[in-house]
C-alpha positions in Angstrom: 100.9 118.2 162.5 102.2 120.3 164.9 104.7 123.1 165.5 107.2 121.9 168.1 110.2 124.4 167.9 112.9 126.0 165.9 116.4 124.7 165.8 119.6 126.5 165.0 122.7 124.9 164.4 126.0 126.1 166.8 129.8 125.9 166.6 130.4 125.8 170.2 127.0 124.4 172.1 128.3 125.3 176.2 128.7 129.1 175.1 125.5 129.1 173.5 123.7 128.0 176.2 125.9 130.3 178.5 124.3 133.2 176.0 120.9 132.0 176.3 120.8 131.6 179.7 122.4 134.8 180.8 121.5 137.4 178.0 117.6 135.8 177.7 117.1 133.7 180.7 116.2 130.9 179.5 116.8 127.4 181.0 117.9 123.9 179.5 114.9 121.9 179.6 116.6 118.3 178.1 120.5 117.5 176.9 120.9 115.4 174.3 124.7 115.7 174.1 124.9 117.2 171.0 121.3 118.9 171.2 119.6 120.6 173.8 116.0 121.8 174.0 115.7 125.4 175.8 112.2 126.4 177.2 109.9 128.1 175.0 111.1 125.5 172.3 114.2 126.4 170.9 116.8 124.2 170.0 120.5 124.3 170.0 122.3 121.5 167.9 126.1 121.3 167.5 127.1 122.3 163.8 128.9 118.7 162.8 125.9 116.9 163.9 123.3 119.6 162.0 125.4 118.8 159.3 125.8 115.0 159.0 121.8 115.6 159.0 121.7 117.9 156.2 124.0 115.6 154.0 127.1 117.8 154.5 125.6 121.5 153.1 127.1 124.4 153.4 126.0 126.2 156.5 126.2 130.3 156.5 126.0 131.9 159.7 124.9 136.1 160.2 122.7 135.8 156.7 120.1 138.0 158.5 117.2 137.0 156.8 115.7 135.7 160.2 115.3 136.0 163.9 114.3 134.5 166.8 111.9 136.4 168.4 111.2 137.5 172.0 108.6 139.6 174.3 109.7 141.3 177.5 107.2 142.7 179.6 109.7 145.2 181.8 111.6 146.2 178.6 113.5 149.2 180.3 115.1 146.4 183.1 115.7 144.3 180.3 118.0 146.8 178.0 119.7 147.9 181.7 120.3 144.0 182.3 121.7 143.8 178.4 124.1 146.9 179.1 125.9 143.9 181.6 126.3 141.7 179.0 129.1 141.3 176.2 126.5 141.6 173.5 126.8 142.3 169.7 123.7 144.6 168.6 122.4 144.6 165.3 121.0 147.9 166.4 120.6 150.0 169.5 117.7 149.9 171.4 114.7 151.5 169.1 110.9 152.1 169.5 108.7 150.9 166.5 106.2 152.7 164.5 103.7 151.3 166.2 104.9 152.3 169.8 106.7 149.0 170.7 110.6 149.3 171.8 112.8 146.6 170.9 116.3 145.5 171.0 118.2 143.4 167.9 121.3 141.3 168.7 123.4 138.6 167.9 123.8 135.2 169.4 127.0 134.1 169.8 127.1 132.5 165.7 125.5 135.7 164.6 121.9 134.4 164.8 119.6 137.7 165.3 118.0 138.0 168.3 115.2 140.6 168.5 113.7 141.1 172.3 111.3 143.5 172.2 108.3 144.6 174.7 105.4 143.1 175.0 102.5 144.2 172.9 100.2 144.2 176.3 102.8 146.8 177.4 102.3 148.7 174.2 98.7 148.9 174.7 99.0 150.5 178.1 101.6 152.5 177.7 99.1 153.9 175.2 96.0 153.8 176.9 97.5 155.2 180.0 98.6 157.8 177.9 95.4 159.0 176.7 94.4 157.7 173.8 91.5 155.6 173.4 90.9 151.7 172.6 90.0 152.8 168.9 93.0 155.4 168.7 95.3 152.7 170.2 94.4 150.1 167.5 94.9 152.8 164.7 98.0 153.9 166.1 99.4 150.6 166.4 97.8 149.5 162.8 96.2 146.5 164.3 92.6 145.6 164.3 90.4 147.0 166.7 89.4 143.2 168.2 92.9 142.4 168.3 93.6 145.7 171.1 90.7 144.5 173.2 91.9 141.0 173.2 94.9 142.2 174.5 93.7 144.4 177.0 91.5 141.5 178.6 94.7 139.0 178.9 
């Protein structure tokens, strides 16, 4: 078996992929009419067809108990590009913990979004500020082998 994507169900499928493609750049890589597969393997479906699928269930939208979830490597051009947008955030622009900054928001059906930076950007940002590999990993509360596979990606 293998994991091929995530689907969310939509009420109006062009302004979803209008949000997709503007506020997170991604591209449609196949229409299906009332599906369409976005690159990195998400899937937009139009709510009466999710439904005639799911025999007729109720469907909630902006339950926040999940997200979709995505890494930017330029994180500070990203939340200037966002500022452009006619977003909803969950939350302003935050840093982690651990060090990483990231950004919550909603799609347009109130699907949360969460962009935050990359975790190879996390470990520089740290290592160029002084602290070592071993510090790093403690800091971020990861395994040690886990910070040097980042660094050598």
């Amino acid at each position: 078996m293998r994991y091929r994507g995530t689907l969310i169900a939509v009420t109006d499928l062009e302004r979803s992929i209008r949000f997709y493609r503007e506020v997170l750049g991604l591209g449609v890589e196949a229409d299906f009419g009332a599906s369409v597969m976005l690159e990195g393997g998400i899937f937009l479906q139009t709510l009466d067809t999710w439904k005639k699928f799911i025999g007729e269930k109720r469907v909630e939208f902006q339950h926040n108990s999940s997200e979709l979830y995505f890494e930017q490597r330029d994180m500070e051009n990203y939340l200037r590009h966002l500022e452009t947008q006619e977003v909803s955030l969950v939350h302003p622009p935050m840093v982690h913990s651990w060090g990483q900054k990231a950004v919550r928001l909603y799609d347009p059906d109130c699907h949360i979004i969460e962009v935050a930076e990359e975790l190879e950007a996390v470990v520089s940002r740290h290592l160029d500020g002084g602290l070592t590999v071993e510090e790093t990993a403690v800091r971020m509360d990861v395994p040690l082998t886990y910070v040097e596979n980042l660094i050598k990606r």
